[in-house]
ROTORDREN-776497 format. One line per 8 residues: number of its first residue (from 1); for each residue y, x, z of C-alpha. Coordinates in steps of 0.25 Angstrom, whole numbers, plus 2048, in hexadecimal, padded with zeros to 3 digits. Example, Ala and Ser with C-alpha at 12.3 -4.5 7.8 and 13.67 -1.06 7.14 Angstrom:
# residues 2
1	7EE,831,81F  7FC,837,81D
# end
This chain:
# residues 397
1	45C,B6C,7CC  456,B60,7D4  44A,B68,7D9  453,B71,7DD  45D,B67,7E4  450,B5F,7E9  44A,B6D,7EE  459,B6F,7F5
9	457,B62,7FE  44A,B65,800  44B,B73,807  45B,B6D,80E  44F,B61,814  445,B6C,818  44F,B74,820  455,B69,827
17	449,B61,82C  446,B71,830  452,B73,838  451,B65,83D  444,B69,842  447,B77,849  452,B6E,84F  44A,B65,855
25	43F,B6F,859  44B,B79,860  452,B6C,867  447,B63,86B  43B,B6E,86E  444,B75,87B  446,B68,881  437,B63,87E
33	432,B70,884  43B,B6F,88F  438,B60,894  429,B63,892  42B,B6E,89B  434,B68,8A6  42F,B5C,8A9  433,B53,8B7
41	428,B4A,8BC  430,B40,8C5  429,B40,8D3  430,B33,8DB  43A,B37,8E3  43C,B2E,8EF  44A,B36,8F4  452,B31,8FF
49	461,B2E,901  45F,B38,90D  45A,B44,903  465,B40,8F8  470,B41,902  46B,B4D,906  469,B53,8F7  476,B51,8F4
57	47B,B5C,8FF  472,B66,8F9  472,B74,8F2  466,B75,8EA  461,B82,8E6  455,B82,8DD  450,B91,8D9  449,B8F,8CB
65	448,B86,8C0  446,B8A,8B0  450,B82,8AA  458,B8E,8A3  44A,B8F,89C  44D,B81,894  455,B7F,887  45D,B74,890
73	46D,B72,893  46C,B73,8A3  47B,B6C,8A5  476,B61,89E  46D,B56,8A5  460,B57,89E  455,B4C,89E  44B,B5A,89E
81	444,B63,8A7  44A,B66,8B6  458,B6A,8B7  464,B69,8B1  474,B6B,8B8  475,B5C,8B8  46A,B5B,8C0  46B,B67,8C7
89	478,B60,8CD  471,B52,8D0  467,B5A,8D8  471,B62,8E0  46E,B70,8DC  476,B7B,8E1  46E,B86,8D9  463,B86,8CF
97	45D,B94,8CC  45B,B93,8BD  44D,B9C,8B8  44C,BA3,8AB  43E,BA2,8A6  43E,BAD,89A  42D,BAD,897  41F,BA4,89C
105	413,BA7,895  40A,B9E,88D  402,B95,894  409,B96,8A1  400,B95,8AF  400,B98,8BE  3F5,BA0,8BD  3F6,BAC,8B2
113	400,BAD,8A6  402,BBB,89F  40F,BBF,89A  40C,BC1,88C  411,BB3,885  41F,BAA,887  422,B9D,885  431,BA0,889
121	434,BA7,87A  42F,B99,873  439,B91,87C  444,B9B,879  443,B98,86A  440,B8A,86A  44E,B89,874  455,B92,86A
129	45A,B9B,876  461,BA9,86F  457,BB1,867  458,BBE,873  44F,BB4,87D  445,BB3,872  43E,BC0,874  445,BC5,881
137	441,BBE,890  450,BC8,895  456,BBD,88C  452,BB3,88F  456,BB4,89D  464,BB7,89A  464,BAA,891  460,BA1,89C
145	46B,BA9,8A3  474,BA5,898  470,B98,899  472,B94,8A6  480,B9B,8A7  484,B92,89A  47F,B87,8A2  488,B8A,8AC
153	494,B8D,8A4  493,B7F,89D  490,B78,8AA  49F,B76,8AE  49D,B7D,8BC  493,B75,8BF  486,B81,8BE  48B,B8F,8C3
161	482,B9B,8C0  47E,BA1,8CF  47E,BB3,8CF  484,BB5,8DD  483,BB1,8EA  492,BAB,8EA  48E,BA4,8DE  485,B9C,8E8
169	48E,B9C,8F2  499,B96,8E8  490,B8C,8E4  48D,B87,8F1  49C,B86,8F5  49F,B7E,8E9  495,B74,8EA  498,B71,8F9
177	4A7,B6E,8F4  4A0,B64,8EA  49F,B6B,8DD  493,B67,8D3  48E,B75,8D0  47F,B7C,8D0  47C,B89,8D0  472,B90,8C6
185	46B,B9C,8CA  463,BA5,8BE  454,BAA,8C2  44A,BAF,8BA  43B,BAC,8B9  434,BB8,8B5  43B,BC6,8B5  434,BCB,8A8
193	442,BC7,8A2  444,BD5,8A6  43D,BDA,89C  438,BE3,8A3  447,BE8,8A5  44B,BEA,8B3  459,BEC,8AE  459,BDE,8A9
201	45A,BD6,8B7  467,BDC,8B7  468,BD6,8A8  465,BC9,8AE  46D,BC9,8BD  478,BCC,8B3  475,BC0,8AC  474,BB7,8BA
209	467,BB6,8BE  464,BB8,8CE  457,BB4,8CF  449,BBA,8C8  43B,BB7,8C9  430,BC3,8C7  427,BBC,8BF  427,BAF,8B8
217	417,BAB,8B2  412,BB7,8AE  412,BC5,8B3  41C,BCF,8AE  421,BDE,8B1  429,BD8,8BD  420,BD1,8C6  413,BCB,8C4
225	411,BBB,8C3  40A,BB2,8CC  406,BAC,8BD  404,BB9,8B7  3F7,BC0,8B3  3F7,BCB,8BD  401,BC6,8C7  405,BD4,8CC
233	411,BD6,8D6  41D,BDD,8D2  41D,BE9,8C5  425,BF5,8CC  42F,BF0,8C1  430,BE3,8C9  431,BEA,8D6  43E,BF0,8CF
241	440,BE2,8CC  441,BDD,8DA  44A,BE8,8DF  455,BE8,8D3  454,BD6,8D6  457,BD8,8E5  462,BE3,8E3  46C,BDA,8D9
249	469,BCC,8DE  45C,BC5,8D6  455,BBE,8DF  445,BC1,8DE  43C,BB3,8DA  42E,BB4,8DF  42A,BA7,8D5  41E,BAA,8CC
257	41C,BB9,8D1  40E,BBC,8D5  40A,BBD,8E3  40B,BCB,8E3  418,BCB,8DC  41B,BC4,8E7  415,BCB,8F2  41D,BDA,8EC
265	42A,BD3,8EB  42B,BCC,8FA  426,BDB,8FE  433,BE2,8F8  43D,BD6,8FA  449,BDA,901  450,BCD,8FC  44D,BBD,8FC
273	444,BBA,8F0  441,BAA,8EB  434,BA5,8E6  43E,B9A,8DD  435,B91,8DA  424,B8E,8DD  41F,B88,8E8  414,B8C,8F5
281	405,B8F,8F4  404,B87,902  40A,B7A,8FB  405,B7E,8EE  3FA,B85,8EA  3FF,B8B,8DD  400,B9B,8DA  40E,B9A,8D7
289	413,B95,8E4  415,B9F,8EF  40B,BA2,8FA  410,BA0,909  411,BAF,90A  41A,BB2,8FF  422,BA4,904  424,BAE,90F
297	426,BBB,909  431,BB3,900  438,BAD,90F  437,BBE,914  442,BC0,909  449,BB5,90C  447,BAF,900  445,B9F,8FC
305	438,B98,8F5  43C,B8F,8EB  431,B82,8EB  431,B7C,8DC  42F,B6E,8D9  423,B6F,8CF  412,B6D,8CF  40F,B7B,8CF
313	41A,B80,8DB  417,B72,8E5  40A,B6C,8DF  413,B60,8DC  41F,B58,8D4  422,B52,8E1  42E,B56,8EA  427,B55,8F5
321	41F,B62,8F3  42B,B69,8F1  42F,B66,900  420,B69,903  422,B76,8FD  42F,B78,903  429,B76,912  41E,B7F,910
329	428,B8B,90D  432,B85,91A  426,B87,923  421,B93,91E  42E,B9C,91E  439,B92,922  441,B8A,91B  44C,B93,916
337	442,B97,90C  440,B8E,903  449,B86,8F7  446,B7F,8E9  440,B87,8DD  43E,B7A,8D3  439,B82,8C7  441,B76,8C0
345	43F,B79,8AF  434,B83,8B1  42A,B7B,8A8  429,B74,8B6  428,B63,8B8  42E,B60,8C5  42F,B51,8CB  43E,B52,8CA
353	448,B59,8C6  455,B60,8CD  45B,B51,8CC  452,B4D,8D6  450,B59,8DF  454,B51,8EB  445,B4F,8E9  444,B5B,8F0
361	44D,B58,8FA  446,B4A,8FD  438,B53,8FF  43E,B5B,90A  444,B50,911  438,B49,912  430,B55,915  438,B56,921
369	442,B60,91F  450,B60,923  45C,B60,91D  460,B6F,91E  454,B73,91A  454,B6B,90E  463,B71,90B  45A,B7E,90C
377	44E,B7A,903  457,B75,8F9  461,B7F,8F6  465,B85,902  459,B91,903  45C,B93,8F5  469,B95,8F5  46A,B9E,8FF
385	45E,BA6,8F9  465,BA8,8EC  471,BAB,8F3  46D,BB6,8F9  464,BBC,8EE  46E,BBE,8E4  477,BC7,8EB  475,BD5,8E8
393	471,BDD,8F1  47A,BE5,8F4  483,BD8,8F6  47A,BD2,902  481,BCF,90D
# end
């Protein structure tokens, strides 16, 4: 009877130093993961009084950033990665278009990644999300959906989910009558979420999104990626794509699509599309960022570039090669073209965070431009963009 007893203890010990263990590894390995991969390098920021004051009249519109992707409570000030609502406030956001990021392939470059291996799948079971978004990439769209309209329910009014054009024009109205409230938009970065599925984007517009990328890091049987191995344009299924996109309201995202993606896109546009966030090959010699003709071809739509804040989209953590960036795209094709497209929590290390996007603000002013055109740049473009992109067609003015 003693072994026996003894033996009891034993096996009571053994499974629960193990669910201590699993414990630990599913609490502490999401927020590891997502600090290492979120990382802010603080650049010195020298802001004057002049560019405060004027931050804290702005509208801030941001078209991307990952943070959906992350086992993090975004109503909570965090001391990780790039956003969160409490910041988003500090910063004087109006609007933050909030990716969903459902597969990127194994040894993820710039150059060439096939499609045939995920790392997305390990972080869906290390964050514990519901079992469907294991094996499925559909459902792990509509969780970060899910997610984000949770947010939003428990944020007290303070974060709205945006899917129509009076949504913005709500928001708008109530922050100019002094109410604390941001807006958050839902995009996807890749559209093999589809599954191949052209039914589904109906799925997913059902579920809130307004704004889809092609291609994320690998080419797929929509578009081909500037990262992929072939890098084709678009599949005739992705053609189908375009059209269904422009006729309910999603707004096509140029960002990560191969140049010849590209290229059969701005052919067939009838509608402003966005490049959400990248940088320009004049500024920035990376295959990522756009090339001055597609910086045109994407203004020919009336559509906005978005300039992000990271090495590979402006060669630099410092603000000042944001507004570098920015001026390029204003000289080129005007300055009613161009906006903020951070890529804030996309496994991105920035030199702030949206605390301090009056960074931002500071760059322009000292490189000269003026205050309309910075009410422009930092939302304004942005918003009127977005505003007239998720109207249905048949509801255009």
């Amino acid at each position: 009877m003693p072994t026996r007893k003894w033996l009891s203890i034993g096996l009571a010990l053994i499974a629960a130093v193990s669910f201590a263990s699993a414990v630990r590894f599913f609490v502490v390995t999401p927020e590891r993961i997502d600090r290492g991969q979120n990382k802010v390098q603080r650049v010195p920021l020298d802001i004057t009084p002049a560019a405060r004051a004027l931050q804290a009249t702005l509208d801030v519109a941001d078209m991307h950033a990952d943070s959906l992707l992350w086992k993090r409570d975004l109503i909570a000030r965090s001391d990780r990665g790039h956003i969160d609502l409490p910041r988003l406030i500090e910063g004087r956001y109006a609007l933050q278009v909030f990716s969903s990021v459902t597969k990127s392939p194994k040894g993820q470059n710039y150059d060439a990644n096939a499609g045939d291996t995920d790392t997305i799948t390990n972080l869906a079971i290390i964050d514990l999300q519901p079992m469907r978004t294991w094996s499925s990439l559909m459902q792990r769209s509509l969780w970060h959906a899910e997610k984000l309209h949770g947010f939003a329910d428990k944020s007290a009014g303070r974060l709205r989910v945006i899917t129509t054009p009076a949504d913005i024009d709500r928001l708008l109205a109530d922050r100019k009558n002094g109410i604390t409230v941001v807006g958050g938009m839902l995009s996807i970065e890749g559209l093999q979420d589809i599954e191949g599925d052209i039914g589904n984007l109906d799925v997913l517009y059902a579920a809130g999104f307004r704004m889809a990328g092609l291609a994320h890091f690998f080419d797929n049987d929509i578009a081909g990626s500037m990262h992929g191995v072939a890098k084709d344009g678009l599949t005739p299924l992705g053609r189908q794509v375009v059209q269904r996109m422009e006729a309910i309201g999603m707004i096509v995202d140029l960002a990560h699509a191969s140049h010849a993606a590209v290229a059969d896109v701005l052919a067939m546009a009838t509608r402003p599309v966005v490049s959400s966030h990248g940088g320009v090959q004049a500024t920035c010699k990376v295959n990522r960022n756009l090339t001055d003709d597609e910086v045109r071809g994407v203004a020919r739509t009336g559509g906005v570039v978005g300039i992000g804040f990271w090495q590979g989209a402006v060669c630099s953590l410092d603000p000042k090669n944001v507004a570098r960036a920015i001026a390029h795209v204003r000289d080129l094709v005007g300055i009613d073209h161009v906006g903020l497209g951070s890529d804030f929590d996309g496994s991105t290390t920035t030199g702030f965070d949206a605390s301090d996007i009056v960074a931002v603000t500071q760059a322009l002013m000292s490189n000269g431009f003026s205050e309309d055109d910075i009410r422009k740049v930092m939302g304004g473009n942005v918003l009127r963009v977005l505003r007239a992109g998720i109207a249905a067609k048949d509801e255009q003015g």
